[in-house]
C-alpha positions in Angstrom: 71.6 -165.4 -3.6 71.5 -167.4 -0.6 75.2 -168.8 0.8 75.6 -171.1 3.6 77.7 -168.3 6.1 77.4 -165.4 8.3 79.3 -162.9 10.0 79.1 -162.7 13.8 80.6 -160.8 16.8 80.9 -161.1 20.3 80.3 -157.3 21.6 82.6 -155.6 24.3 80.0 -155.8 26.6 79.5 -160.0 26.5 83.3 -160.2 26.7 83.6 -158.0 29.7 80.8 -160.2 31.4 82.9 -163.1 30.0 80.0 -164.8 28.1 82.8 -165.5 25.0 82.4 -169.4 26.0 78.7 -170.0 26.7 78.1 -167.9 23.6 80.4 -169.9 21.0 78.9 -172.9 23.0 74.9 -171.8 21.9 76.3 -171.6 18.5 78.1 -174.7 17.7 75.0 -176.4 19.4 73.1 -175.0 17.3 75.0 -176.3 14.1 77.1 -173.9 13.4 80.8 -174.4 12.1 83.5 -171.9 13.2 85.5 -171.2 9.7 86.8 -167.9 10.5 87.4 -166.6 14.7 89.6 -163.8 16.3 89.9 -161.9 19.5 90.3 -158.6 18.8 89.6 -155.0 19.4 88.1 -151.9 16.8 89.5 -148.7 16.8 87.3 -145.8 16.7 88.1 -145.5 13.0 87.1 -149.4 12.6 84.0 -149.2 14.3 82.8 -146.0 12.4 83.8 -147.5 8.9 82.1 -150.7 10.2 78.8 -148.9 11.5 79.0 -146.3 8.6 75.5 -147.4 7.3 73.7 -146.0 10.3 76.2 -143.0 10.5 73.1 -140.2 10.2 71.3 -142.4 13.1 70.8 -140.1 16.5 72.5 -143.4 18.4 75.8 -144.1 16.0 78.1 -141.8 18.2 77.1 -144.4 21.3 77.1 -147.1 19.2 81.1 -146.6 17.7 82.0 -145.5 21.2 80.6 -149.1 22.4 82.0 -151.0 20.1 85.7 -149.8 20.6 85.5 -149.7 24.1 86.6 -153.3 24.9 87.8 -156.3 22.9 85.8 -158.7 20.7 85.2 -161.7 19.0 84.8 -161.9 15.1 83.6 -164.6 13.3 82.6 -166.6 10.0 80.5 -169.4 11.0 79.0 -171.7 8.5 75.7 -173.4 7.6 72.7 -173.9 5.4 70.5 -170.8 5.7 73.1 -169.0 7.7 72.0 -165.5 7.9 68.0 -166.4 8.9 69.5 -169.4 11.1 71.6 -166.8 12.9 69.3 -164.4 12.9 67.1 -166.8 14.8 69.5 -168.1 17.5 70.4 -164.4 18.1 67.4 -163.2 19.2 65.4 -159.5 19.0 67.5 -156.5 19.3 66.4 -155.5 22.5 67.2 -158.5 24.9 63.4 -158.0 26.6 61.6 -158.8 23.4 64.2 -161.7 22.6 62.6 -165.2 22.1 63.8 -167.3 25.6 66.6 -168.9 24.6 68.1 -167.2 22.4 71.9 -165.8 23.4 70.2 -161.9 23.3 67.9 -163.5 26.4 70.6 -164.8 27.8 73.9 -163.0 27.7 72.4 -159.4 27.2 71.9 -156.6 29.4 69.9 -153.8 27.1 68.7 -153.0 23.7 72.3 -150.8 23.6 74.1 -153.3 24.7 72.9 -156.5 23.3 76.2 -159.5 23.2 76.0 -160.1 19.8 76.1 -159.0 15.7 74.6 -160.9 13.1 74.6 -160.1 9.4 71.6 -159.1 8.5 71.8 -160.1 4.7 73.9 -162.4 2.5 75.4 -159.8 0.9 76.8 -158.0 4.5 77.6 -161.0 5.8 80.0 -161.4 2.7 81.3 -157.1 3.2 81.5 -158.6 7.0 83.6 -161.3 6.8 85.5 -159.5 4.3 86.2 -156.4 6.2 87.3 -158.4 9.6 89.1 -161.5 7.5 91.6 -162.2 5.2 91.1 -165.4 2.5 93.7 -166.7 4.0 92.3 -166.4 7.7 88.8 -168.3 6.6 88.7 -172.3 6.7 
């Protein structure tokens, strides 16, 4: 089932290099609509429970350490073909194999440390959303 939104965050590493604002500014131009937004920072528990699907990866240690390190931006944003549109803007994993233009070319430094999270499904972007937002946090 396709829906019209998808789940993104900012990473610690994009807010430390304070991209927050030409990030968000890439996505609204690209159509996007904000319905959901909050600064805030994972614990280690909340980035393991959040990452638990790649938790018998050789990198997930790194990766929960990362991702609780600093603060972050969370997000719901909205429209048609969401996930693949998102997927899109955001670029390849690793930054030096991202399309130009896309916020991974632009605001990240590595493969590791790559700005930004997109839902790679409809169905995570809903667990997503879900596990960062309340009903009554979503617009």
């Amino acid at each position: 089932m396709t829906t019209n939104r998808t789940f993104t965050m900012i990473k610690p590493d994009a807010v430390e290099n304070g991209h927050i604002g030409g990030i968000l500014e890439k996505i609204t131009s690209a159509g996007f609509k904000i319905v959901a937004m909050k600064y805030t920072q994972l614990s280690t528990r909340d980035a393991q429970e959040f990452y638990a699907v790649h938790n018998e990866r050789p990198f997930y240690g790194e990766l929960v350490e990362f991702m609780s390190r600093g603060p972050i931006v969370a997000a719901i944003l909205e429209k048609d073909n969401a996930v693949d549109d998102f997927r899109a803007l955001i670029g390849a994993t690793n930054p030096a194999e991202a399309a130009e233009g896309t916020i991974r070319k632009l605001f990240a430094s590595n493969i590791a440390e790559n700005a930004v999270h997109g839902s790679d499904s409809d169905e995570n972007a809903a667990i997503e959303g879900a596990f960062h937002f309340s009903g009554r946090e979503i617009y």
